[in-house]
C-alpha positions in Angstrom: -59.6 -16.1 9.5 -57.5 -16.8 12.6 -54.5 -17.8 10.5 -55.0 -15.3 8.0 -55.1 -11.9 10.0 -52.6 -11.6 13.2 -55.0 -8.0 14.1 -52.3 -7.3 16.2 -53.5 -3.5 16.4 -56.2 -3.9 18.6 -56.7 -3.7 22.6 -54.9 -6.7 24.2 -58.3 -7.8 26.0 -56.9 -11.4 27.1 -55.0 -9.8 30.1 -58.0 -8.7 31.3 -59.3 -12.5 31.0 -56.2 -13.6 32.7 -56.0 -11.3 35.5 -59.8 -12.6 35.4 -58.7 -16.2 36.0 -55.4 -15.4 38.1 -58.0 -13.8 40.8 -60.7 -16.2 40.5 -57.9 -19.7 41.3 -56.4 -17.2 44.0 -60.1 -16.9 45.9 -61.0 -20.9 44.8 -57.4 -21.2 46.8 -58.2 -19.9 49.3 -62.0 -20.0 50.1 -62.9 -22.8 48.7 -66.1 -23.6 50.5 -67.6 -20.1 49.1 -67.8 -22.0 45.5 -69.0 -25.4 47.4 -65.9 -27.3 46.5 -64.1 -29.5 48.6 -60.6 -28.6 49.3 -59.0 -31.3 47.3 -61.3 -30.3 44.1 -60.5 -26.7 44.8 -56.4 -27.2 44.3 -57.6 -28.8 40.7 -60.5 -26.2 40.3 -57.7 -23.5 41.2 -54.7 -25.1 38.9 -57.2 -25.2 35.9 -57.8 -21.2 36.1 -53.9 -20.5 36.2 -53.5 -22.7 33.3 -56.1 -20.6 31.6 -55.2 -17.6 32.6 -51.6 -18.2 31.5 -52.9 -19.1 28.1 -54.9 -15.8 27.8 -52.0 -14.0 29.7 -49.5 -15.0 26.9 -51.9 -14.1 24.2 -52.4 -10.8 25.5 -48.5 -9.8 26.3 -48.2 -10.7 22.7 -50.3 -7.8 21.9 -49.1 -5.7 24.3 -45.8 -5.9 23.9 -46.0 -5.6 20.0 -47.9 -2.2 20.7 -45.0 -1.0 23.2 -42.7 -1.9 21.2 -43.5 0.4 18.3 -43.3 3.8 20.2 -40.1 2.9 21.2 -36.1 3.0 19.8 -33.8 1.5 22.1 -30.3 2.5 22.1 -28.0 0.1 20.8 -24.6 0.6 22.4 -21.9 -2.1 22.8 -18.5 -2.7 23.7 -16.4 -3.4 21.4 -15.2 -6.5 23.2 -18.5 -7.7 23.0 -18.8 -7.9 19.3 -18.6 -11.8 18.3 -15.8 -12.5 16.0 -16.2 -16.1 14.6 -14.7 -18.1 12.0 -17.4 -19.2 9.9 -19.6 -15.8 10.5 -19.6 -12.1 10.0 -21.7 -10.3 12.2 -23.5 -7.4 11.2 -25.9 -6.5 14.5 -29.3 -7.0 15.3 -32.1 -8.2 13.0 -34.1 -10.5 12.0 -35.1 -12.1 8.6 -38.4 -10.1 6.5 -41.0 -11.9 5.6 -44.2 -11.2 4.1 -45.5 -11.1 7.3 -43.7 -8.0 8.3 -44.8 -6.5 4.8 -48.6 -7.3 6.5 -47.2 -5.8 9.8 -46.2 -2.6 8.0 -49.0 -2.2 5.7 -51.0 -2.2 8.4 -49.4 0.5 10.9 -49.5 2.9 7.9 -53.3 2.5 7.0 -55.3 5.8 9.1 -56.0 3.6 12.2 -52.5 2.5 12.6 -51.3 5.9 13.5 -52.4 5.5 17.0 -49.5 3.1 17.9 -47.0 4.9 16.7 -47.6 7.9 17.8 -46.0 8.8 21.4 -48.7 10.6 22.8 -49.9 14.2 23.8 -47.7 14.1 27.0 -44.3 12.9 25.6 -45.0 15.8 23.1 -46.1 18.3 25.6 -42.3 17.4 27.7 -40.4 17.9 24.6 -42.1 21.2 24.0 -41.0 22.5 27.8 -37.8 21.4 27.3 -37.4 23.0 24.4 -39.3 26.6 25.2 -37.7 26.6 28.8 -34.2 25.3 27.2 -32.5 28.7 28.3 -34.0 28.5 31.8 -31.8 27.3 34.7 -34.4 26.3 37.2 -37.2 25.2 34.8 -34.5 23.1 33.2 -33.3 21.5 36.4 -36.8 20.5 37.3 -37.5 18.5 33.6 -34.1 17.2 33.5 -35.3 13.6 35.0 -37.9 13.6 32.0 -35.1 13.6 29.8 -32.9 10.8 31.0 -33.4 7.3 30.0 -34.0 5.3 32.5 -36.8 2.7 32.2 -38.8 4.2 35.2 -39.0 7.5 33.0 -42.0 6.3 30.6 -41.5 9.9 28.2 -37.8 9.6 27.9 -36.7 11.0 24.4 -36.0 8.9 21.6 -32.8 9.0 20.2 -32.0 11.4 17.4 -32.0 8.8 14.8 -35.0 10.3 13.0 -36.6 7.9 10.4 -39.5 5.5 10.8 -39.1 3.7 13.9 -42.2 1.7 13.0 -40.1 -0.5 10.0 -38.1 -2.0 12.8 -39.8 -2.3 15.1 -42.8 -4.6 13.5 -40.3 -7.6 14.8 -39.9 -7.6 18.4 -38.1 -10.8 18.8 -35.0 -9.6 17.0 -31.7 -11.4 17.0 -28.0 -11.5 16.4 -27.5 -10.8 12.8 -25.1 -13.0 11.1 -24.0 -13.9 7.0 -21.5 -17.3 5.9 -17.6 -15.8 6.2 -17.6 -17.4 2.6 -19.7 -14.6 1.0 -17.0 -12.3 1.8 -15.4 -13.5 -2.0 -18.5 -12.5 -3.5 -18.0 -8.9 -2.2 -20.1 -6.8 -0.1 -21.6 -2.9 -1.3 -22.9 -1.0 1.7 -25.1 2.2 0.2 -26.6 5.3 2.3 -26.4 8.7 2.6 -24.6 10.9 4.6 -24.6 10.5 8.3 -26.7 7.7 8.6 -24.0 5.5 10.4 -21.9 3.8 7.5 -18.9 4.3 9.0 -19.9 3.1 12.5 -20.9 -0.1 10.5 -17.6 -0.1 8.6 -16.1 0.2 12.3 -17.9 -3.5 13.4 -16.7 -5.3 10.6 -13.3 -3.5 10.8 -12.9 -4.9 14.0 -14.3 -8.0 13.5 -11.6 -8.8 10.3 -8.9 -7.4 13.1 -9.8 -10.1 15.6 -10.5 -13.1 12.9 -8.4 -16.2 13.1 -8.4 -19.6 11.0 -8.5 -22.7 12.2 -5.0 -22.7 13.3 -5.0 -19.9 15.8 -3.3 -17.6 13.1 -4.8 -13.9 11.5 -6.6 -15.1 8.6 -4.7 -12.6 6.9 -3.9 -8.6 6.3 -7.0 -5.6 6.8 -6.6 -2.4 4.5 -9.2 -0.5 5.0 -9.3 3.0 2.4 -10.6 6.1 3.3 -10.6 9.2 0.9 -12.3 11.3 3.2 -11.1 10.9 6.9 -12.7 9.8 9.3 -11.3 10.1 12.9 -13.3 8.1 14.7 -12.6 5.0 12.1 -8.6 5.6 12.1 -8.8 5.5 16.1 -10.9 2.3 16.2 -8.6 0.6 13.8 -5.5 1.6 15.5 -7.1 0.8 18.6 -8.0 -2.9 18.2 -4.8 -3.5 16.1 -2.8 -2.9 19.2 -5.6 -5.0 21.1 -4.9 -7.7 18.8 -0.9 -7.3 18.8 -0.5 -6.6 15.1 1.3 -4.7 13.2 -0.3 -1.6 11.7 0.8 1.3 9.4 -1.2 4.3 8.9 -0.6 6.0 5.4 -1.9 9.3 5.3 -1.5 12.0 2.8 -2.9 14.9 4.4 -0.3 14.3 7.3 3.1 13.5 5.8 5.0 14.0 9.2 3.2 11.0 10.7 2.4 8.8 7.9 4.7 5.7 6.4 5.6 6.2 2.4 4.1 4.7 -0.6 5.4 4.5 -4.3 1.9 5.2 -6.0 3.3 4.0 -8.6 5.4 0.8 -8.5 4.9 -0.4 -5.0 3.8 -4.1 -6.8 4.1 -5.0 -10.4 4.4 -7.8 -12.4 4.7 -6.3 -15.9 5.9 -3.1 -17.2 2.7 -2.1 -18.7 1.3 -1.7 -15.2 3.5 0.9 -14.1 2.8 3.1 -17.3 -1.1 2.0 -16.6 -0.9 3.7 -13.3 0.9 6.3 -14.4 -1.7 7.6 -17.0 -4.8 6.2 -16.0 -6.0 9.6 -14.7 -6.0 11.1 -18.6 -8.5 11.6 -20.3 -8.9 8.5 -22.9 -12.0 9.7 -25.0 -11.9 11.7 -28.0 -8.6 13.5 -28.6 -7.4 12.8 -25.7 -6.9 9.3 -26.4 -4.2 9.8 -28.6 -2.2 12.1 -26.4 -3.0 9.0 -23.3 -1.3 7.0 -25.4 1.5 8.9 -26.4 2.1 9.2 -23.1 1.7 5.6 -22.0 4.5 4.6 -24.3 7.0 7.1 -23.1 5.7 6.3 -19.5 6.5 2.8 -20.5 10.1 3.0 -22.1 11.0 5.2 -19.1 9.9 2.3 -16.8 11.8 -0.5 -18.4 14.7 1.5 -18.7 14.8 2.4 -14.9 13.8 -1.1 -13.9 17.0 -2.6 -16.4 19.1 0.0 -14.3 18.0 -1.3 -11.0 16.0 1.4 -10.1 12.7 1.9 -9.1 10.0 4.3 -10.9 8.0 6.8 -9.0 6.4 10.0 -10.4 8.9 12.2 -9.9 11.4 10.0 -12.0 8.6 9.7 -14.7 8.0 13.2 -14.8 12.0 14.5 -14.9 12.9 11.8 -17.6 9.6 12.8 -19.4 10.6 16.4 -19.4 14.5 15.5 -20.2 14.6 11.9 -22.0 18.3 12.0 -22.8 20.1 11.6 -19.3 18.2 7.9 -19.3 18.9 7.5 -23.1 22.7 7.7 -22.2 23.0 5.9 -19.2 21.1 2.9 -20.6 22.7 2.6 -24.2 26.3 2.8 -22.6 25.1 0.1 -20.0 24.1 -2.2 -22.7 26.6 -1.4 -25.0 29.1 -2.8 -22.0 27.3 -5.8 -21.8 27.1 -6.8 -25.7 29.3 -5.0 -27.4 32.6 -6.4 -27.7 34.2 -3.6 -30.1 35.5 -0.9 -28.1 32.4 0.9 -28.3 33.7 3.5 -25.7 36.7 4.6 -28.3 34.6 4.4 -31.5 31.9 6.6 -29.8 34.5 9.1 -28.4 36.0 9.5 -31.4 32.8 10.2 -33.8 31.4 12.4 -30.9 35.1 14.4 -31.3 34.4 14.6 -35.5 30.7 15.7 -35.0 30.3 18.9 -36.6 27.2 21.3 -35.7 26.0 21.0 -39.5 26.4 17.5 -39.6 23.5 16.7 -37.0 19.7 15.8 -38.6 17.3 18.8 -37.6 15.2 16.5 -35.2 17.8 16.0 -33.1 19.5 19.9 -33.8 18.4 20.8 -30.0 20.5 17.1 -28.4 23.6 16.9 -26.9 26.2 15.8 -29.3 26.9 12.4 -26.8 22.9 11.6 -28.1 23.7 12.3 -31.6 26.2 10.0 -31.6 24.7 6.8 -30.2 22.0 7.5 -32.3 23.4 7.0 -35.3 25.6 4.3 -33.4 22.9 2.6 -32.7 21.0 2.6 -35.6 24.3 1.4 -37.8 24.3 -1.8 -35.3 20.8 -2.6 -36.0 20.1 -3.1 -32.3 16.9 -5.0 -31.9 16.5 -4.5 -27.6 13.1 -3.6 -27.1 14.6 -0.8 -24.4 17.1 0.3 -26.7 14.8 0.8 -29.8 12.3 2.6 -27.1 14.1 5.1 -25.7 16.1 5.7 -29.3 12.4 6.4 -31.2 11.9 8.8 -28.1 15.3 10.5 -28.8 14.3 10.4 -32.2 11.4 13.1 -32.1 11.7 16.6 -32.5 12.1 18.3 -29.2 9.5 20.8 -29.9 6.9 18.1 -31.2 8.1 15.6 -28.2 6.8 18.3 -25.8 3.5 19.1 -27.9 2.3 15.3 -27.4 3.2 15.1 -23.5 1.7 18.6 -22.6 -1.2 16.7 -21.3 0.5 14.6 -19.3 2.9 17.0 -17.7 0.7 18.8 -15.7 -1.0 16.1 -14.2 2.3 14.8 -13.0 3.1 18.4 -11.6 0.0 17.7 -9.1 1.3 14.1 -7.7 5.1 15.4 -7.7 4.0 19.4 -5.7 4.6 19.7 -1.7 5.4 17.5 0.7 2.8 15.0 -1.2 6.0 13.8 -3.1 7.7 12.5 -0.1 4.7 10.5 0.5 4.4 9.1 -2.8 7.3 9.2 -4.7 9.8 7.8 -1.8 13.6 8.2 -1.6 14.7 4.4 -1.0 18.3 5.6 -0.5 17.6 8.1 2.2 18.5 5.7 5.0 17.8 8.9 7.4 14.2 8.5 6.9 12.6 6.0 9.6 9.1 6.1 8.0 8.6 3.1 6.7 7.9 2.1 3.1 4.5 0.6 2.9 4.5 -2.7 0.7 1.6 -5.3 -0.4 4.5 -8.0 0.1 5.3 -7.2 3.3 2.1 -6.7 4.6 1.1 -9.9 3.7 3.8 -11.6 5.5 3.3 -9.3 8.5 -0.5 -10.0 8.1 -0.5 -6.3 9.3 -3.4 -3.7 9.6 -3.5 -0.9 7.2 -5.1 2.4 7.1 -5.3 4.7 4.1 -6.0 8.3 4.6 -6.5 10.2 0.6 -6.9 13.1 1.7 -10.1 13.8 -1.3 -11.2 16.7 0.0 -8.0 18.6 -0.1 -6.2 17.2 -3.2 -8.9 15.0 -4.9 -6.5 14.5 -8.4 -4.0 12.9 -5.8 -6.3 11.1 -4.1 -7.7 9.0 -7.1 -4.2 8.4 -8.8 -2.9 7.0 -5.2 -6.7 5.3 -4.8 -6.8 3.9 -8.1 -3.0 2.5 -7.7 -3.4 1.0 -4.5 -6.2 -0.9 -6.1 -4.0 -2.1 -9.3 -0.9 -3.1 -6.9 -3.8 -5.3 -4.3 -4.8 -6.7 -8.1 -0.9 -7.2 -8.8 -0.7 -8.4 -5.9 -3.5 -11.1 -6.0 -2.5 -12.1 -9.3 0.5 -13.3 -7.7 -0.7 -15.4 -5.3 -3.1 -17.0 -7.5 -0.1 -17.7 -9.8 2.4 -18.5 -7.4 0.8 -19.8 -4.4 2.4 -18.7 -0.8 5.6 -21.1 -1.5 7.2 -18.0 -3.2 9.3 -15.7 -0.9 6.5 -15.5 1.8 8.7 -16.6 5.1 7.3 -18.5 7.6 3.7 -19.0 5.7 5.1 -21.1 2.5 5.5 -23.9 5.1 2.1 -24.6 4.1 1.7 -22.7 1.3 -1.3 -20.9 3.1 -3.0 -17.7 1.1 -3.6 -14.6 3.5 -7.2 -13.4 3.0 -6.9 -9.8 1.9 -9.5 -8.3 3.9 -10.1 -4.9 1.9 -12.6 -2.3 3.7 -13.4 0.9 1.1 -15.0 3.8 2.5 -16.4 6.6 -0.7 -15.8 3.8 -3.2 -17.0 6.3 -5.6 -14.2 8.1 -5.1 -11.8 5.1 -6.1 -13.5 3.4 -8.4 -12.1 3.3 -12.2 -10.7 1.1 -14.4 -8.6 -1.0 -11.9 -11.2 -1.7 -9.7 -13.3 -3.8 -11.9 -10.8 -6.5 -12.1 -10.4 -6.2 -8.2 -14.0 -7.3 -8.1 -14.6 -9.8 -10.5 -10.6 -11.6 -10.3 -9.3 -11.1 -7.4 -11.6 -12.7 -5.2 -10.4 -16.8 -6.7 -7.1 -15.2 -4.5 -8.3 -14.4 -1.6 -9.3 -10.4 -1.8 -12.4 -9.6 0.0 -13.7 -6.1 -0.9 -16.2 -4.4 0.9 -17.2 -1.3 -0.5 -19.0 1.7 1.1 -21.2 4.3 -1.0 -23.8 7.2 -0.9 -25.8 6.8 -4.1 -26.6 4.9 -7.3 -25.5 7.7 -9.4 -22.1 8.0 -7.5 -20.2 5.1 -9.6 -21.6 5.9 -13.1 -20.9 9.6 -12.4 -17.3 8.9 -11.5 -16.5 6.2 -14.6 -18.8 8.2 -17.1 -20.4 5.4 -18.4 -23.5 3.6 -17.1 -22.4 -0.1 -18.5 -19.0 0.2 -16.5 -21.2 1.3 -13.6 -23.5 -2.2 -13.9 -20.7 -4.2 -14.2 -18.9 -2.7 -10.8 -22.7 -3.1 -9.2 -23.2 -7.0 -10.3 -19.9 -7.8 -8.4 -21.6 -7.3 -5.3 -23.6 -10.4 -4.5 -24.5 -8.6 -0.7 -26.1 -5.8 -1.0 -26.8 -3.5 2.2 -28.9 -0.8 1.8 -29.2 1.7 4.9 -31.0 4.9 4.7 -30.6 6.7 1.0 -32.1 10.2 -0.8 -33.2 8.7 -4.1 -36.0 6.1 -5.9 -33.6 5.3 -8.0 -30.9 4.3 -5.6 -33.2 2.1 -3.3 -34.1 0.4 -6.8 -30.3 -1.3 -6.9 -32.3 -3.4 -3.7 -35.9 -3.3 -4.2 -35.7 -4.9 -7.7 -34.0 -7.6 -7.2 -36.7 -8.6 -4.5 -40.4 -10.4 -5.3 -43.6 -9.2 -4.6 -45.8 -10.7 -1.6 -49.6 -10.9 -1.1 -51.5 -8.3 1.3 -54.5 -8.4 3.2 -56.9 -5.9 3.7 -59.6 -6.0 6.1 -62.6 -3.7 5.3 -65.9 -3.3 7.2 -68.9 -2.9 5.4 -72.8 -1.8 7.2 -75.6 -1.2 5.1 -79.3 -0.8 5.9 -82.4 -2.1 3.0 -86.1 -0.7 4.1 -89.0 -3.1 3.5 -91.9 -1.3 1.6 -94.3 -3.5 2.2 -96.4 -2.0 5.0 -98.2 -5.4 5.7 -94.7 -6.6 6.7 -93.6 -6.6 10.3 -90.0 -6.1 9.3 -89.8 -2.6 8.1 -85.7 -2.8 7.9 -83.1 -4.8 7.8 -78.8 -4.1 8.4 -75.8 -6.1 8.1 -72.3 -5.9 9.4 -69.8 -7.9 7.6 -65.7 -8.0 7.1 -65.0 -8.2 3.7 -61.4 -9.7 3.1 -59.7 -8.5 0.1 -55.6 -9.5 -1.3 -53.2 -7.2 -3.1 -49.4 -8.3 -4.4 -47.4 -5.4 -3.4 -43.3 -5.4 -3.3 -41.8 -6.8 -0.4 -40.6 -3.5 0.4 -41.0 -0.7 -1.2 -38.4 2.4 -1.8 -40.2 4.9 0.1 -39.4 2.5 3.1 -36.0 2.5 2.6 -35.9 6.2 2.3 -37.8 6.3 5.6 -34.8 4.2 7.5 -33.9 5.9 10.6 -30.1 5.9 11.1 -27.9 3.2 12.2 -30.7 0.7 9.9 -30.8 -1.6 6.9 -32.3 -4.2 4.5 -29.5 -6.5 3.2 -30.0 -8.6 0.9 -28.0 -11.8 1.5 -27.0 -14.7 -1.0 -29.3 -13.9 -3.7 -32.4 -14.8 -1.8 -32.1 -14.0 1.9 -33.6 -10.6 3.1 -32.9 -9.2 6.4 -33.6 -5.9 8.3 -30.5 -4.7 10.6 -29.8 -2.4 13.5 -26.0 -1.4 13.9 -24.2 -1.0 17.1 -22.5 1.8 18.5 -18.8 0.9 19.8 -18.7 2.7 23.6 -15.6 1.5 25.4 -12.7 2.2 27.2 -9.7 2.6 24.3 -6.4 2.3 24.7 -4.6 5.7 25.0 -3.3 7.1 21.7 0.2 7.6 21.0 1.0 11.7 21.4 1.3 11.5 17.4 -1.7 9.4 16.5 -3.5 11.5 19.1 -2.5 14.4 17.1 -3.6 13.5 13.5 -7.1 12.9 15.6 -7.3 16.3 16.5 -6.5 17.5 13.5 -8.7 14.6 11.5 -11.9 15.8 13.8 -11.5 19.4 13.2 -10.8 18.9 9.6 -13.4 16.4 8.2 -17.0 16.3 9.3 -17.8 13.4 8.0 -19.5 11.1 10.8 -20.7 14.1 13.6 -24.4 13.6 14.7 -24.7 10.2 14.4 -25.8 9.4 16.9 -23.6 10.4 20.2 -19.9 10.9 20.5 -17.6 7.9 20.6 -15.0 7.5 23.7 -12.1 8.8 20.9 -14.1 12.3 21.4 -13.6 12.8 24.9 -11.5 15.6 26.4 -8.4 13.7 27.4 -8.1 13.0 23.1 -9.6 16.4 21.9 -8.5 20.3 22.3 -10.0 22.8 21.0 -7.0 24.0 18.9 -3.9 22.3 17.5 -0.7 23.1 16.4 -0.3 22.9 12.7 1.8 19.9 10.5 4.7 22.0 9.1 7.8 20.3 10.6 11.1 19.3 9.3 12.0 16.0 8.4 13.7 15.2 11.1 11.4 16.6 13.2 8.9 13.9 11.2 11.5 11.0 12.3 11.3 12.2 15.5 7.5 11.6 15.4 7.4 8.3 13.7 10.3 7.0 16.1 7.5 8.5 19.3 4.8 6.7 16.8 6.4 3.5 16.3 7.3 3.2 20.7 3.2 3.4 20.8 3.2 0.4 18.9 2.8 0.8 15.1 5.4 0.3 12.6 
């Protein structure tokens, strides 16, 4: 029986016993002739009660402290110098592995006699009641206020606002440092909880920790892009924070703050085929029912319009997409005469001049009645030389269609590109690469690899959200691009200093709202790009969120099964706490139950006229290992992760409280602007040192500058040491 229940939820009556012994060796001590012991027998008489007593002593503290520990929820608040950054480890917090025997632990608390211990008593509650009935009440006020601090000689001070069931934590007092293998970062990690439960404040641990990480050889292990749709201040301060702690180089891309952010061509920043950049281009279309066909149309003219630009040594953005969409012919001419000077040997310039001087108004083919006679011309040029260039033929079939008909089959795509290509978004996005005026930089995979530089994305989804999944979605696809690279090509390919060795950077990818980037380039992200050194961890509220954003629920399981760590903190839904609780087992319960009964003897000869018994009947259930209404009941800043496949533990998170650097006037700026903008992290659980006064004002100046007044900032941005 001893092994089988702990009955840990009862009084803790061996420190009564040991206080018991403790007095009796102090009086055998000291008096020994009282107990008719001779001094020398007394010191072993004496010694034998304190070794007793310690037993009993330990026994009973067990109890004790178990019991305390239950009513309470310490604070868990660290600097973030003190988080451990190793390079074999990640750590996560403070936890300690579940077991079956913290199923037991549970179980029990949340039978009718367990309320008791977790309950903080008639006078905490009758405190919190004053404080808040007398609230408004100066004097009253001043007299509770030492009730409410939380120092360790106040025995009622207030539990933190974390809400929840303190209980599932706290059936494990001896809790320690949390930690998973560095090499389950390429199976992926999926943090899920709902709102304001502290996801980002984890997101900002392992930020940091990926920051600080070096290999072996005293190098960073490698660049840190960490993706937020939604902003979060207190995340974009951290980051920028311990990059300039570590001494690296960091750019912030932001697209609700064009004045302060670098560039980013959403749409060719890193490619490796053609195809891609027509991919990125359309991927937002609709591609079910009739939709697919016009997605289509519109990926081949996307696609022709790429190669061309890319044969004329430009570079594709939206806006270049969008005009030669709208006006094909400009590109039509420039390419045909550029190839016609490399491979045609005939005077092409004289022949063409000289048709284009004979062309006659009723001499042109109706589908090409509304082009300029220069088109008509190489047209049928073109088609006389039977010119077999995949560009040429392209862009000639696209000349080819009636104007009116051309613009009926890229109506859909139009106004999609009017979005990315409207407001000072397009500067962002769709960069100028001649404007040498510019100082914001130009933010590219290539070169943040070499730099092994920190990045932080800023989407802006709450403003824009069209924007924010085409830039999302591409930033994914170039990272893939990117990836596929290396894997193909090693580091011994145009990667300075680190081909010496041909060493791979780790891509250390943090995304905040995945369900706000996922689609169909982040699949391959997952389930590729980890053999090449991409590590993605992805942050999420709900279940439903991915299938709701890809529209179909197979996509959604494949996305989910790239995850081989799953942390679950606090979530709203069964069905959600379901992605965890069935991939775990089921343990075996105990339950104690006392049974009296009484028989009477009806025989009246019979001296016994009754008889009773008391017994304990012991009785096992198989139950889950943890069930979803415990998850549901997490407090805040709490988690079950499940670790390689098998390994379940329950976390606490730390809050980051330190001294930071001072922000940059212009970083400082986006801050204010980022805090009073997007609630996305207030309440939980206490503001961060990035709120305090010298960083926040209650108003700010709004973001419409000139551009020059935005190279004045970056220049101020860049002296406060990020490029």
């Amino acid at each position: 029986m001893d092994d089988t229940i702990e009955a840990l939820l009862r009084p803790a009556v061996e420190l009564g016993v040991a206080i018991s012994a403790f007095v009796c060796a102090l009086f055998i001590f000291l008096a020994p002739s009282l107990f008719m012991l001779t001094e020398v027998v007394s010191y072993g008489v004496a010694a034998l009660f304190i070794f007793m007593g310690a037993i009993r002593w330990r026994e009973g503290w067990l109890i004790y402290s178990y019991q305390r520990n239950l009513k309470r929820l310490p604070s868990f608040v660290i600097k973030s110098s003190e988080i451990p950054t190793s390079r074999s480890k990640i750590w996560l917090g403070k936890g300690f592995d579940w077991t079956a025997v913290h199923t037991q632990r549970l179980s029990d608390l949340r039978k009718p006699y367990g309320r008791q211990f977790t309950e903080m008593g008639a006078t905490y509650d009758f405190i919190r009641d004053l404080e808040s009935k007398y609230e408004d009440s100066p004097t009253i006020s001043k007299f509770l206020e030492p009730f409410s601090s939380q120092s360790i000689f106040n025995p009622w001070r207030p539990l933190p606002p974390v809400g929840g069931e303190k209980a599932i934590h706290a059936v494990e007092p001896d809790e320690g440092d949390a930690t998973i293998p560095l090499d389950t970062r390429t199976g992926h990690t999926l943090v899920q909880g709902t709102t304001r439960v502290g996801k980002s404040r984890l997101l900002e641990t392992l930020v940091t920790q990926a920051i600080h990480r070096k290999n072996s050889k005293g190098d960073y292990e490698g660049p840190v892009i960490t993706i937020d749709p939604k902003g979060d201040a207190e995340l974009m301060a951290r980051i920028y924070t311990e990059a300039k702690k570590a001494g690296r180089e960091m750019y912030i891309f932001h697209l609700g703050f064009p004045d302060m952010s670098c560039r980013y061509n959403a749409i060719a920043g890193s490619f490796s085929r053609y195809t891609e950049i027509a991919s990125r281009s359309t991927d937002s279309m609709s591609g079910s029912g009739d939709g697919a066909a016009f997605k289509d149309f519109a990926w081949r003219f996307a696609n022709v319009i790429a190669m061309a630009q890319v044969a004329l040594g430009e570079r594709p953005t939206f806006e270049s997409i969008q005009e030669y969409m709208m006006n094909i012919e400009p590109l039509f001419v420039r390419y045909v005469e550029l190839y016609l000077d490399k491979h045609d040997e005939q005077g092409w310039i004289d022949i063409i001049d000289e048709m284009e001087s004979k062309l006659k108004d009723q001499q042109i083919p109706r589908h090409l009645a509304s082009r300029a006679k220069r088109t008509v011309v190489l047209c049928n040029y073109l088609q006389a030389q039977k010119i077999f260039d995949p560009i040429v033929r392209g862009l000639l079939s696209s000349v080819a269609y009636e104007k009116s008909y051309y613009d009926k089959i890229t109506a859909s795509f139009l106004p999609m590109l009017e979005k990315l290509t409207t407001g000072r978004t397009l500067e962002l996005i769709a960069p100028d690469y001649d404007d040498m005026d510019d100082k914001r930089p130009i933010l590219d995979w290539l070169k943040v690899a070499r730099q092994n530089a920190v990045v932080y994305v800023g989407l802006d989804a709450m403003t824009d959200q069209t924007v924010s999944d085409v830039v999302g979605s591409n930033m994914f696809s170039d990272i893939v691009s990117m990836s596929g690279y290396i894997y193909k090509y090693g580091m011994s390919d145009g990667f300075g200093e680190l081909s010496k060795d041909d060493v791979k950077p780790i891509f250390s990818v943090f995304a905040d709202e995945v369900n706000e980037l996922v689609g169909p380039k982040f699949i391959p992200l997952l389930n590729k790009a980890g053999g090449s050194g991409v590590n993605v961890t992805a942050l999420t509220q709900s279940y439903a969120d991915v299938p709701a954003k890809l529209g179909d629920e197979n996509l959604a399981s494949v996305v989910y099964s790239n995850f081989n760590t799953l942390i679950m903190m606090r979530v709203k839904t069964k069905e959600t706490a379901d992605l965890l609780t069935n991939q775990l087992g089921e343990v075996y319960v105990n339950n104690l139950t006392t049974v009296s009964g009484v028989n009477d003897n009806s025989n009246v000869d019979n001296a016994i006229h009754f008889t009773s018994k008391n017994e304990d009947r012991l009785t096992t259930e198989r139950v889950p290992i943890v069930e979803s209404d415990t998850i549901i009941n997490l407090p805040k800043g709490q988690a079950f992760a499940l670790l390689d496949g098998s390994r379940l533990m329950k976390l606490r998170f730390p809050l980051l409280k330190d001294c930071s650097h001072e922000l940059p006037p212009t970083i400082k700026e986006m801050y204010n602007a980022m805090t009073d903008q997007y609630k996305t992290s207030d309440g939980w659980w206490q503001p961060t040192e990035f709120a305090d006064s010298s960083f926040a004002s209650n108003s700010h100046r709004a973001h419409e500058v000139s551009i020059s007044e935005s190279n004045d900032d970056y220049a101020k941005l860049t002296e406060g040491g990020i490029e």
